[in-house]
C-alpha positions as CSV (number, residue, x, y, z in Angstrom):
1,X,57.4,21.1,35.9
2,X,59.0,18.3,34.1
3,X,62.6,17.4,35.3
4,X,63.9,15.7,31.8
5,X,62.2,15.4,28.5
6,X,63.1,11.7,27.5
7,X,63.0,8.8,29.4
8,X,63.9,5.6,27.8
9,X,62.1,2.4,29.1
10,X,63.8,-1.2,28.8
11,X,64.2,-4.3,30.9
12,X,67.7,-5.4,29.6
13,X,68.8,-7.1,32.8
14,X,72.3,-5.8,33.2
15,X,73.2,-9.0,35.4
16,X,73.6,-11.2,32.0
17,X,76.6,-10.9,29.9
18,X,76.4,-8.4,27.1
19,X,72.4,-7.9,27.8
20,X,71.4,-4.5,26.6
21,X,75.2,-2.8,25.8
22,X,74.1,-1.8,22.4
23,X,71.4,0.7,24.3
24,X,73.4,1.5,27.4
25,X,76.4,2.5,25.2
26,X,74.4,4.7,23.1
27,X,72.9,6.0,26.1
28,X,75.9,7.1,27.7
29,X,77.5,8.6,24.7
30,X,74.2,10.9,24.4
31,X,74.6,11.8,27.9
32,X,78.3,13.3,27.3
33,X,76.9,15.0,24.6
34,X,74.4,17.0,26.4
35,X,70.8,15.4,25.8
36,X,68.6,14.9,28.5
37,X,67.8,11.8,29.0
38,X,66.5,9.2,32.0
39,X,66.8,5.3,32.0
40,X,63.8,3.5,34.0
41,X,64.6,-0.4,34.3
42,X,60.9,-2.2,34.3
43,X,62.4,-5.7,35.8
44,X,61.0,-8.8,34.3
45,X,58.3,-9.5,32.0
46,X,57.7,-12.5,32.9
47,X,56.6,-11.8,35.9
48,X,52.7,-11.4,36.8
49,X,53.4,-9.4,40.2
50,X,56.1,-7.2,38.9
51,X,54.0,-6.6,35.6
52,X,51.3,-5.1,38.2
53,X,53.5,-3.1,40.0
54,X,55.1,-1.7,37.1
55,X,51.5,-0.4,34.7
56,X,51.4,2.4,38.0
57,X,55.1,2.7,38.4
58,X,55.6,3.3,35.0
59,X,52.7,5.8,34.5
60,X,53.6,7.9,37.8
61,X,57.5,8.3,36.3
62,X,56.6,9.2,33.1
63,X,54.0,12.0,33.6
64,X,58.0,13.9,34.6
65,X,59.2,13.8,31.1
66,X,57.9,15.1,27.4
67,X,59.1,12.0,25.6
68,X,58.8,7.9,26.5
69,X,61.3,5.9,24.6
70,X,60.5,2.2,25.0
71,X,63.7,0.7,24.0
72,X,61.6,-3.4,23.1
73,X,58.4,-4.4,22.0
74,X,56.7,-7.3,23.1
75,X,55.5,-7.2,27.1
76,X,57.2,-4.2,27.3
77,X,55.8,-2.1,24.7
78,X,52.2,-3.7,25.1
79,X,52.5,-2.8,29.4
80,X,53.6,0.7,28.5
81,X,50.8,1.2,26.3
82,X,48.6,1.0,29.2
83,X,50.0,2.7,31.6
84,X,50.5,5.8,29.9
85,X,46.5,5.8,28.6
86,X,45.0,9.5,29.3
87,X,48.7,11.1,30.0
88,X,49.7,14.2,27.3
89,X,53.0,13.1,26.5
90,X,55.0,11.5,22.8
91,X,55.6,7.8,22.2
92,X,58.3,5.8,20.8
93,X,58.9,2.3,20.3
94,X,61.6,0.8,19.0
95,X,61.6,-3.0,17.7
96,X,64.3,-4.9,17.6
97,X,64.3,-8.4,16.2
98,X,62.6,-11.2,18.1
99,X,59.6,-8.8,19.1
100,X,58.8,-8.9,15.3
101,X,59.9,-12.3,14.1
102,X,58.3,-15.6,14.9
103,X,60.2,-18.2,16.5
104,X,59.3,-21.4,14.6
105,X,62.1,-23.8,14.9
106,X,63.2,-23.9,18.6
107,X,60.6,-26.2,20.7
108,X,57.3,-25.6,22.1
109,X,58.1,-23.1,24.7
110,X,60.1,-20.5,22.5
111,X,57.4,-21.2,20.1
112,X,54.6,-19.9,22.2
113,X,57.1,-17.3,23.8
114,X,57.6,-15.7,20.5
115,X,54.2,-16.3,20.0
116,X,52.7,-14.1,22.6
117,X,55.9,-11.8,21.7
118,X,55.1,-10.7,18.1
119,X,51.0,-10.4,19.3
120,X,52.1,-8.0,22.1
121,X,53.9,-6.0,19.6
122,X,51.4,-6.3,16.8
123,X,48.7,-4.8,19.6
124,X,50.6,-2.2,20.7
125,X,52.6,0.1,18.1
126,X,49.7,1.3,16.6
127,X,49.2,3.6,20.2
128,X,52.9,4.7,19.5
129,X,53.0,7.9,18.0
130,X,56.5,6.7,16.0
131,X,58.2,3.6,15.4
132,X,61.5,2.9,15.3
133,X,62.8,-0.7,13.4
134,X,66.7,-1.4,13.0
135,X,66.5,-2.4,9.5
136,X,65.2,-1.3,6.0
137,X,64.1,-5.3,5.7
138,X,62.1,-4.8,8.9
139,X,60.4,-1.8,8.0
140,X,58.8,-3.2,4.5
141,X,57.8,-6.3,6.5
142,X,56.0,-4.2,9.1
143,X,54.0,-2.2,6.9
144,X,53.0,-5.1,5.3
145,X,52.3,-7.0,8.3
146,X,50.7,-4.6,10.4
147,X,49.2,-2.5,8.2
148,X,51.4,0.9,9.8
149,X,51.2,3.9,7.7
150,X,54.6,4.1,6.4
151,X,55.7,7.8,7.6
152,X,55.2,6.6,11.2
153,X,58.0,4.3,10.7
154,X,61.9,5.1,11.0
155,X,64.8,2.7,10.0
156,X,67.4,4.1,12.8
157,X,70.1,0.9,13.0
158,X,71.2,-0.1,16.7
159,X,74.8,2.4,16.6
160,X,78.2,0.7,17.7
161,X,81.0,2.9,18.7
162,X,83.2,2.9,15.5
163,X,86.2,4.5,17.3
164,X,86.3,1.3,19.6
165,X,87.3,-0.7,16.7
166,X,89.8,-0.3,14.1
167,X,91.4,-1.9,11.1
168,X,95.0,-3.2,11.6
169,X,96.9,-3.5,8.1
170,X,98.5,-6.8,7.2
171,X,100.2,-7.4,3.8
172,X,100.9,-10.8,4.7
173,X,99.6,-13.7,2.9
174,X,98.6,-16.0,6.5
175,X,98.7,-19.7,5.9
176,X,96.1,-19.8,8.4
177,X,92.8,-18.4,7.9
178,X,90.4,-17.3,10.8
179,X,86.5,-17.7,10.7
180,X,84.9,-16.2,13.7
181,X,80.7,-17.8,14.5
182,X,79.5,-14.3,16.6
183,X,77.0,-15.6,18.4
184,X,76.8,-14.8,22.5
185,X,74.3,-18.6,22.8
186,X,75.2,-21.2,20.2
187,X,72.3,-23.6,21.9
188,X,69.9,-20.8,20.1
189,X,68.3,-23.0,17.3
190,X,67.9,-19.5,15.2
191,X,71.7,-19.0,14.9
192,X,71.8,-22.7,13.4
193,X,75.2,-23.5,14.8
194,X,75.3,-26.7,13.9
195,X,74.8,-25.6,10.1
196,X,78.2,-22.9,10.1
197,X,79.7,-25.2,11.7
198,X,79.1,-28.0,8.7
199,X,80.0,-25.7,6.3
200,X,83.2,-24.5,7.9
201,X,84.4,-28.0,8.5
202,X,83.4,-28.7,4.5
203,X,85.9,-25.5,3.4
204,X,88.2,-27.1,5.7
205,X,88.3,-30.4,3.9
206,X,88.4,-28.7,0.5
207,X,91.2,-25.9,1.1
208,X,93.8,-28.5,3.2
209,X,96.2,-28.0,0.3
210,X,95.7,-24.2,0.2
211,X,95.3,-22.8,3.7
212,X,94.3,-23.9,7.1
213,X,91.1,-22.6,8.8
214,X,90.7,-21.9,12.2
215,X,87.5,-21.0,13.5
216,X,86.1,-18.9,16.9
217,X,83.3,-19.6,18.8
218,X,82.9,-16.1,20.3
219,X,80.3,-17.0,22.9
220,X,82.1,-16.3,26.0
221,X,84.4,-13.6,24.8
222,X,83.9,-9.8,26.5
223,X,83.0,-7.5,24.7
224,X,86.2,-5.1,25.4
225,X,88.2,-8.2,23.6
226,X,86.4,-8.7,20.8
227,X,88.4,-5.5,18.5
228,X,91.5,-8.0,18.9
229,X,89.6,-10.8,17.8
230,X,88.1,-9.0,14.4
231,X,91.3,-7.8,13.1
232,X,92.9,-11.2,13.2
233,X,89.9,-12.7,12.4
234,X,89.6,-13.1,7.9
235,X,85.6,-13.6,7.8
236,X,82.2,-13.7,9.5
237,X,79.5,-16.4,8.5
238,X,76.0,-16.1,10.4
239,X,73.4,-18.6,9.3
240,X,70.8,-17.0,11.6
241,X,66.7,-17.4,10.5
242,X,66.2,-13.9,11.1
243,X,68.2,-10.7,12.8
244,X,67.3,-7.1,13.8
245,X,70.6,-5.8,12.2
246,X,73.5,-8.0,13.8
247,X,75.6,-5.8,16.1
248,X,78.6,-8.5,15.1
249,X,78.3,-7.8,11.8
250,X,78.7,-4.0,12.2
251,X,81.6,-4.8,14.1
252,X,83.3,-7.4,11.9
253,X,83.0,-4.6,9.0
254,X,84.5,-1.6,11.0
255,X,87.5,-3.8,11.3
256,X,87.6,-4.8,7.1
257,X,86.2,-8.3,8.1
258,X,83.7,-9.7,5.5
259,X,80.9,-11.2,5.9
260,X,79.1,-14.8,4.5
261,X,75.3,-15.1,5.6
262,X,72.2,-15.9,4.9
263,X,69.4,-13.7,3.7
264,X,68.9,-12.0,6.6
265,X,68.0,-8.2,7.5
266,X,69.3,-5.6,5.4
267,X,72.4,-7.8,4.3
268,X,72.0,-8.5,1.0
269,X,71.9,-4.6,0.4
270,X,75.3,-4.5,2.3
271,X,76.8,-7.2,0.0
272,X,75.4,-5.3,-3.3
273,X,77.5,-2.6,-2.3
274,X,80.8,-4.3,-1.3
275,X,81.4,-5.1,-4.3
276,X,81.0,-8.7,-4.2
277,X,83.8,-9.1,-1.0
278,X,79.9,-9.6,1.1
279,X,78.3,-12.7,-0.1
280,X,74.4,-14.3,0.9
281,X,74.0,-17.6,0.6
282,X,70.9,-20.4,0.8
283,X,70.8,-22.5,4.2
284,X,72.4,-25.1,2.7
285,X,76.1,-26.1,4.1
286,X,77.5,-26.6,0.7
287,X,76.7,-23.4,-0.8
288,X,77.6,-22.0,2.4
289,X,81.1,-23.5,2.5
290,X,81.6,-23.0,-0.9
291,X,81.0,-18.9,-0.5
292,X,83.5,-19.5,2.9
293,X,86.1,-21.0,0.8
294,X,86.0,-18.4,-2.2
295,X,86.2,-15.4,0.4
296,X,88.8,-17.3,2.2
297,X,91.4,-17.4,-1.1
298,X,91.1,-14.2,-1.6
299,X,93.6,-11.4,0.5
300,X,91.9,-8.7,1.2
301,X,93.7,-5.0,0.3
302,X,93.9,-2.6,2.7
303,X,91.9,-0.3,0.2
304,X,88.7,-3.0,0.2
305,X,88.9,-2.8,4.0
306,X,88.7,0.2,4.2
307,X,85.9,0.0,2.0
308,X,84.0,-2.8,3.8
309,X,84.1,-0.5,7.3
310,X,82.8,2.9,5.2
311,X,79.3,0.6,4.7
312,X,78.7,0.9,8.4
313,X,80.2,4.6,9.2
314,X,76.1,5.6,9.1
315,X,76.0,3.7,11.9
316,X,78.2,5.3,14.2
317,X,76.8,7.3,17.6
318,X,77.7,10.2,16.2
319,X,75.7,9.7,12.9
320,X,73.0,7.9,15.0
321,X,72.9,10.7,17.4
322,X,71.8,13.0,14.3
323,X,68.6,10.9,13.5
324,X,67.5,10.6,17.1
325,X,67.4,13.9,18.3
326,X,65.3,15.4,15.4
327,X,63.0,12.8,16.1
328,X,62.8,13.7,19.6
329,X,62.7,17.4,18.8
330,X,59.9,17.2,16.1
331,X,57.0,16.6,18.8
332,X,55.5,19.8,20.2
333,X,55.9,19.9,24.0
């Protein structure tokens, strides 16, 4: 008799800062609301022996439970594949980000890493029986890509826990103006540091007479301090290649902060419907510090905060909650 139905599979390795805590949150939240459900840790992909151990390991764990939930693509989708070959049981898949996009721009060895990544995936989510992507972007670019029938497909965006961030009203005009770069590895060529941080120091040159600008690096900041750090922060720029669906930026917007990015998952639809307050620009500094400096002179009304966090409200647990267990409770047992 089967114990649980779902089991979620990942190998987000809990011993680096901030690795996984958009699945383990949403985990825990569903657990206090009553859904079954079991976490199985593979370990790492990378290695041969564990990889192994894990195609029986895997298979002998899940033949308990009605549902598997892998939680990545890549190794970890492709290994699950296997070892559930033969057993009568529903699979899901969810993609994320670098399991879909190529990595092109950071040396050899994230070249071929991302590779291998994206072929894994591309061999693998055909044998799932539904596929989960984070963003409306990525699930266009998948059917195109991969040739996936489109109804097998669902946009679900990773949730954050709205109630742990909130918007603090300020009527003050501040003479200094806070830009926070939300990015846990600033040495990651597809964040392009170096290119916010040319832009940012161009609005600072033009705006001296105006305002100051301060920015944050929020690398090494906890999570649990990061609310504090949103509502006294005045805007977001991300000049990533590609994203999944930027947890930062779901944050920054529950708290009224705006954002300034490049073309990247489903932001541009965000920015249509902020009424201009969101901007996108090209990879190129100027244009970027240009939008920085025109969404730095403008104060922000409590009302168009307000505003800015309703475009990520779909995106709570709660709301999240209500796509994921219909889902789960469409497959027949």
């Amino acid at each position: 008799m089967k114990s649980n139905k779902i089991l979620w599979v990942h190998n987000f390795d809990t011993k680096f800062m901030n690795s996984g805590i958009f699945m383990f949150n949403f985990y825990k939240y569903l657990l206090k609301k009553g859904v079954k459900i079991d976490l199985y840790y593979a370990g790492n992909m990378m290695s041969f022996i564990n990889l192994l151990k894990q195609l029986i390991a895997i298979r002998k764990k899940a033949k308990k439970y009605d549902v598997v939930h892998v939680q990545f693509g890549s190794m970890l989708g492709f290994l699950v594949r296997f070892s559930l070959i033969g057993l009568n049981l529903n699979k899901v898949i969810t993609i994320r980000g670098s399991d879909f996009y190529r990595n092109k721009i950071s040396g050899k060895a994230r070249y071929l890493h991302s590779f291998f990544a994206v072929l894994f995936t591309k061999n693998s989510i055909r044998s799932y029986d539904k596929v989960i992507v984070v963003s409306e972007r990525m699930k266009k670019e998948i059917i195109a890509k991969f040739s996936l029938y489109p109804r097998k497909i669902e946009v679900h965006p990773t949730p954050i826990n709205v109630d742990d961030f909130d918007i603090k009203n300020s009527k003050k005009k501040k003479r200094v103006k806070k830009v926070i770069f939300g990015t846990v590895n600033i040495n990651s060529g597809l964040k392009r540091y170096s290119l916010a941080m040319d832009a940012v120091n161009i609005a600072i040159k033009n705006s001296q007479s105006k305002y100051k600008i301060e920015i944050v690096v929020a690398e090494k900041i906890i999570h649990s301090k990061m609310k504090d750090l949103y509502n006294s922060a005045d805007l977001l720029p991300m000049t990533s290649v590609y994203e999944g669906w930027p947890n930062v930026v779901k944050e920054a917007l529950s708290c009224g902060v705006p954002f300034v990015t490049t073309d990247i998952s489903d932001m541009k639809l965000l920015a249509k419907k902020s009424n201009g307050i969101c901007k996108i620009s090209r990879p190129d500094k100027f244009e970027l510090a240009k939008k920085i400096e025109d969404s730095l002179s403008n104060s922000l009304s409590l009302k168009n905060r307000e505003m800015l966090r309703s475009l990520i409200m779909d995106m709570s647990l709660e709301n999240s909650m209500k796509k994921i267990i219909p889902l789960y409770s469409s497959f027949k047992n």
